[in-house]
N, C-alpha and C positions, 0 to 999 in steps of 0.2 A: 637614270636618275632624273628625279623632275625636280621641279620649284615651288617652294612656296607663293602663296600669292600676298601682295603687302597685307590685304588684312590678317588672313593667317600668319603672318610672321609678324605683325602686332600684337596680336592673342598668345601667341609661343612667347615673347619677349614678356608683354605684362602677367603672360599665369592667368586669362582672362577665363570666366566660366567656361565659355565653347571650347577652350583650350582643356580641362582639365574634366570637361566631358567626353574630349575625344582619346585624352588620356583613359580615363574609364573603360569606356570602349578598348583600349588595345590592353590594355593592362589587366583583364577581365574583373572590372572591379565595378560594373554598371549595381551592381544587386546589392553589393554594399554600402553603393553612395545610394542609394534610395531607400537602405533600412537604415541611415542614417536619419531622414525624414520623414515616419511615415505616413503621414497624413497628407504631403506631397509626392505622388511617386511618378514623376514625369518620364512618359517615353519617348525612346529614341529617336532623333529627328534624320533626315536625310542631313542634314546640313550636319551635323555630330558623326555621323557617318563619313561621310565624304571629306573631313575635315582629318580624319582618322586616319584614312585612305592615302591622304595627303602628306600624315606627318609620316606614312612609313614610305609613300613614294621619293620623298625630300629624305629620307635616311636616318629619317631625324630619333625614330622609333624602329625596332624589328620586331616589336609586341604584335601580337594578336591575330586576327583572321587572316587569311591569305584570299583579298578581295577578289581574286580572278583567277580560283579553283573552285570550279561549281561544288563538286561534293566538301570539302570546306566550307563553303558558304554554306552550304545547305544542313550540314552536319552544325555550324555556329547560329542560325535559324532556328535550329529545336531546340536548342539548349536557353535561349533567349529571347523567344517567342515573346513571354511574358509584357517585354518591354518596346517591344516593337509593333508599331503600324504596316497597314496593307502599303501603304506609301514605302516604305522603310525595308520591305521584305520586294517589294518590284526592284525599289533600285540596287538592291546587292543584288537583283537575280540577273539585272540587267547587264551587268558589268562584269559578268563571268565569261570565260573565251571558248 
């Protein structure tokens, strides 16, 4: 089990965007929060990633990718391609064992 870091346990506590982006993220709900806006459809940031990564290693979520199973990753990488940067697909590839 790991820990939050205060600012993420900030963002958990206020409901803050990065929080309810990284919600999205586990929750697989990234494609529905962007056809909520579409003339806005920002993609995924390492830092909404990693934040994600965060709320399931603090236990706080059991949603979504399993960060550090490559074929998982790679298999959550096709399916969401769309929303992700060359940035964003290094760092999940990076963090597989």
């Amino acid at each position: 089990m790991s820990y939050l870091t205060a600012t993420e346990l900030r963002a958990l506590i206020q409901q803050t965007p990065a929080y309810r982006n990284a919600q999205a993220i586990l929750n697989d709900e990234w494609a529905a929060q962007a056809a909520e806006n579409p003339l806005f459809r920002a993609p995924m940031t390492v830092a909404d990633l990693k934040f994600a990564r965060d709320l399931q290693l603090a236990g706080v979520s059991q949603m979504g990718p399993d960060f550090t199973n490559y074929a998982a990753v790679q298999q959550w990488i096709a399916i969401n391609r769309p929303s992700l940067t060359a940035d964003d697909i290094a760092w999940l590839q990076q963090n597989c064992e």
